[in-house]
C-alpha atoms as one frame of an Amber mdcrd trajectory, in Angstrom:
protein
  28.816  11.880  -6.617  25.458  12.715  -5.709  22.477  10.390  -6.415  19.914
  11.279  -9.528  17.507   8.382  -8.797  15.735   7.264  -5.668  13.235   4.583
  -4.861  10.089   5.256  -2.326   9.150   2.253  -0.749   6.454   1.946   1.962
   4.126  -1.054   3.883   1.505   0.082   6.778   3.126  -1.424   9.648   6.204
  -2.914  10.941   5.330  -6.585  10.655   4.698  -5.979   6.872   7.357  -6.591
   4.293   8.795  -4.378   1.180  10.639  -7.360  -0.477   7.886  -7.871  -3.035
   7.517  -4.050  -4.010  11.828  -3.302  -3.924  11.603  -6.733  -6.513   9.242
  -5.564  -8.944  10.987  -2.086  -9.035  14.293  -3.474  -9.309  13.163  -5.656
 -12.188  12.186  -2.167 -13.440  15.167  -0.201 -12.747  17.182  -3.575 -14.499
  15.059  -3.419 -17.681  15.351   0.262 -18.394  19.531  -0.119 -17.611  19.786
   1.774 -14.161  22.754   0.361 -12.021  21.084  -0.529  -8.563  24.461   0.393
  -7.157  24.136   3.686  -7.927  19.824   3.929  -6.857  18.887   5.395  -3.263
  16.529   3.362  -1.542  14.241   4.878   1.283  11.628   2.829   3.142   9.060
   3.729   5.380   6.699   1.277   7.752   3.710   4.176   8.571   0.585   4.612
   7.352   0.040   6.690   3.926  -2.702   9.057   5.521   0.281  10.821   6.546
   3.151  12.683   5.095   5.382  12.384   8.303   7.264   9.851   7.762  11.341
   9.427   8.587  12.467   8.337   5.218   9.664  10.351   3.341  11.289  13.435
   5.117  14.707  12.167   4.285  13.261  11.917   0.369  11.753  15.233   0.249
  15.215  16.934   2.126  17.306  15.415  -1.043  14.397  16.683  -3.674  14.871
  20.098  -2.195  18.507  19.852  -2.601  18.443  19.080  -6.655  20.139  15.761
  -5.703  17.145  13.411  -7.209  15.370  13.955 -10.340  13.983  10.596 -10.538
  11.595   8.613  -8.372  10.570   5.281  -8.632   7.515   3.542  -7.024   6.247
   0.318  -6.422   2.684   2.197  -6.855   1.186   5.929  -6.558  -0.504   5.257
  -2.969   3.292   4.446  -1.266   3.613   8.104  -1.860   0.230   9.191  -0.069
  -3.159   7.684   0.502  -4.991  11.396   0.782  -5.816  12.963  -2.560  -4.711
  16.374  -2.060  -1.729  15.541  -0.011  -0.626  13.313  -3.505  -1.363  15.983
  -5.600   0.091  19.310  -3.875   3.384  16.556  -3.329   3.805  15.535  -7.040
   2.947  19.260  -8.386   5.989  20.201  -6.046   8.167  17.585  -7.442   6.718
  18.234 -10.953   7.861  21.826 -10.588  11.180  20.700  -9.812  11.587  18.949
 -12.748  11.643  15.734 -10.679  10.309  12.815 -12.929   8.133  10.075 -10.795
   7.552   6.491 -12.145   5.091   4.030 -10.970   6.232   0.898 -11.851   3.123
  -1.525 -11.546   0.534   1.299 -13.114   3.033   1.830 -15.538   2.578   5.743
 -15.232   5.597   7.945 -16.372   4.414  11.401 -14.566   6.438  14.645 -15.592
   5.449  18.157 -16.197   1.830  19.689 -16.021   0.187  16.514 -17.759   1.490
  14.212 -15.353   0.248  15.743 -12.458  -3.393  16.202 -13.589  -3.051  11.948
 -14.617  -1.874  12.125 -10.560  -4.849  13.598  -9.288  -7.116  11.163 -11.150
  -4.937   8.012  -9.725  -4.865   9.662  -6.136  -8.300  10.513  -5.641  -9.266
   6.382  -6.870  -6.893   5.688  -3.981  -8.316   7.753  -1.674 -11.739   6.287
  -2.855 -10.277   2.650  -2.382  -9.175   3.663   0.995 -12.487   4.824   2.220
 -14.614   2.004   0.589 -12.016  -0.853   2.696 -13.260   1.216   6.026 -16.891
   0.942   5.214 -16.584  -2.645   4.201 -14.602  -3.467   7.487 -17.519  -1.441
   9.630 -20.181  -3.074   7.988 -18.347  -6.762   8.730 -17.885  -5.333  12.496
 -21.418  -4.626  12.804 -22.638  -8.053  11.814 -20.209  -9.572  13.825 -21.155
  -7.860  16.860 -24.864  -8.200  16.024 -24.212 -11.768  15.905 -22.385 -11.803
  19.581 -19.051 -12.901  17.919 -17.137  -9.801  17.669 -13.893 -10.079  19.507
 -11.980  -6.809  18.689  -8.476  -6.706  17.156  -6.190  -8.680  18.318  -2.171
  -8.696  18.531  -1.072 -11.209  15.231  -4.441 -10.778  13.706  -2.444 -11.583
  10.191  -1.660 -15.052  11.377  -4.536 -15.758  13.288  -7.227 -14.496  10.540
  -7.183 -18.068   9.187  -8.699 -19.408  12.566 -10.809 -16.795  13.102 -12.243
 -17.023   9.848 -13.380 -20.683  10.461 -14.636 -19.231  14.570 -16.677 -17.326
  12.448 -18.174 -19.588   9.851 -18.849 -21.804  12.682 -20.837 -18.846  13.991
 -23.063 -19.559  11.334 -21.584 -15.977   9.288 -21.625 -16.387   5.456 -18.166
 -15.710   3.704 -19.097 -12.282   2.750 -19.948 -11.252   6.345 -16.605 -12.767
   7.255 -14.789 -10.768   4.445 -16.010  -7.723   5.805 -15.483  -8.770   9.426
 -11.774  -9.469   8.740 -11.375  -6.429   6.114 -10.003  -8.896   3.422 -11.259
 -10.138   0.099 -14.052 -13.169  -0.361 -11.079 -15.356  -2.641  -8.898 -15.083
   0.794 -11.667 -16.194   3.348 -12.462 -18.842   0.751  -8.492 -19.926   0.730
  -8.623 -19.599   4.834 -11.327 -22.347   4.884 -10.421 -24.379   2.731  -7.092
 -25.037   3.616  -8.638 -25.923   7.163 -10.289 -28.292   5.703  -7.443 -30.356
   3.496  -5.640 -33.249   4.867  -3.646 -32.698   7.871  -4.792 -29.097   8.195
  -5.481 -27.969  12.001
């Protein structure tokens, strides 16, 4: 019996994890009385500024063969992080009569209407995307300005912490760090301050 809904789920990079995204769309698929039994599930570790990825190709092979009319996201950007490569993908589906739900925007996207809602909610992720670059660049450049810019390094997730307090030590305020480590202000704030708690090292 073939398989009417699937769910698209996709991190960045292999030491990322989908367990929080597959949780909040199974809570979805549970409230609205799907049997996760009977859901496809396809999963992709690559980057969203392209369309070639493995499972994406698998997704798109079992659109084209009329054997999903559903899909179910964790959010609009695990489909694509490039504006017109989200729209001209959904106004494919659309056309197929293929019915795509983001689950934490709470979008329901079908027919004309939902694709022209798409293009709005694609082209703020594409915006998003571009503003995170600039923000890291401009962190780079004071970094390096200051002589304390070390490149990226292998388990840079684990070892932000540490070099978030290398560079407050530096003398770099917790904006410059934010933009040095491409994260938010709140986490450079949580990075030093668990340093500093009892028995931190």
């Amino acid at each position: 019996m073939s398989c009417s809904i699937a769910c698209y789920l996709r991190v960045s990079s292999r030491t990322q994890k989908t367990d929080s995204q597959k949780a909040e769309v199974e809570q979805w698929l549970i409230r609205h009385g799907h049997d996760l039994a009977s859901v496809q599930w396809f999963e992709d570790k690559e980057s969203g500024k392209t369309l070639k990825r493995p499972a994406f190709d698998q997704l798109q092979s079992a659109i084209f063969a009329g054997s999903i009319k559903t899909v179910v996201v964790w959010k609009l950007d695990r489909i694509s992080r490039r504006l017109k490569d989200g729209i001209n993908t959904l106004a494919n589906w659309c056309e197929r009569g293929v019915r795509v739900v983001s689950v934490t925007q709470q979008i329901d996207l079908n027919g004309a209407i939902g694709s022209m809602l798409a293009s709005v909610m694609f082209g703020l992720a594409e915006i998003e995307l571009e503003y995170r670059r600039e923000r890291q660049s401009a962190g780079i450049k004071v970094a390096r300005e200051r002589g304390v810019y070390q490149g990226r390094q292998r388990g840079s997730t684990k070892a932000q912490p540490q070099r978030a307090r290398e560079l407050r030590e530096h003398g770099l305020t917790v904006p410059e760090i934010a933009k040095s480590l491409g994260t938010s202000e709140q986490t450079v704030f949580r990075y030093l301050t668990s340093a500093s708690a009892p028995g931190a090292k």
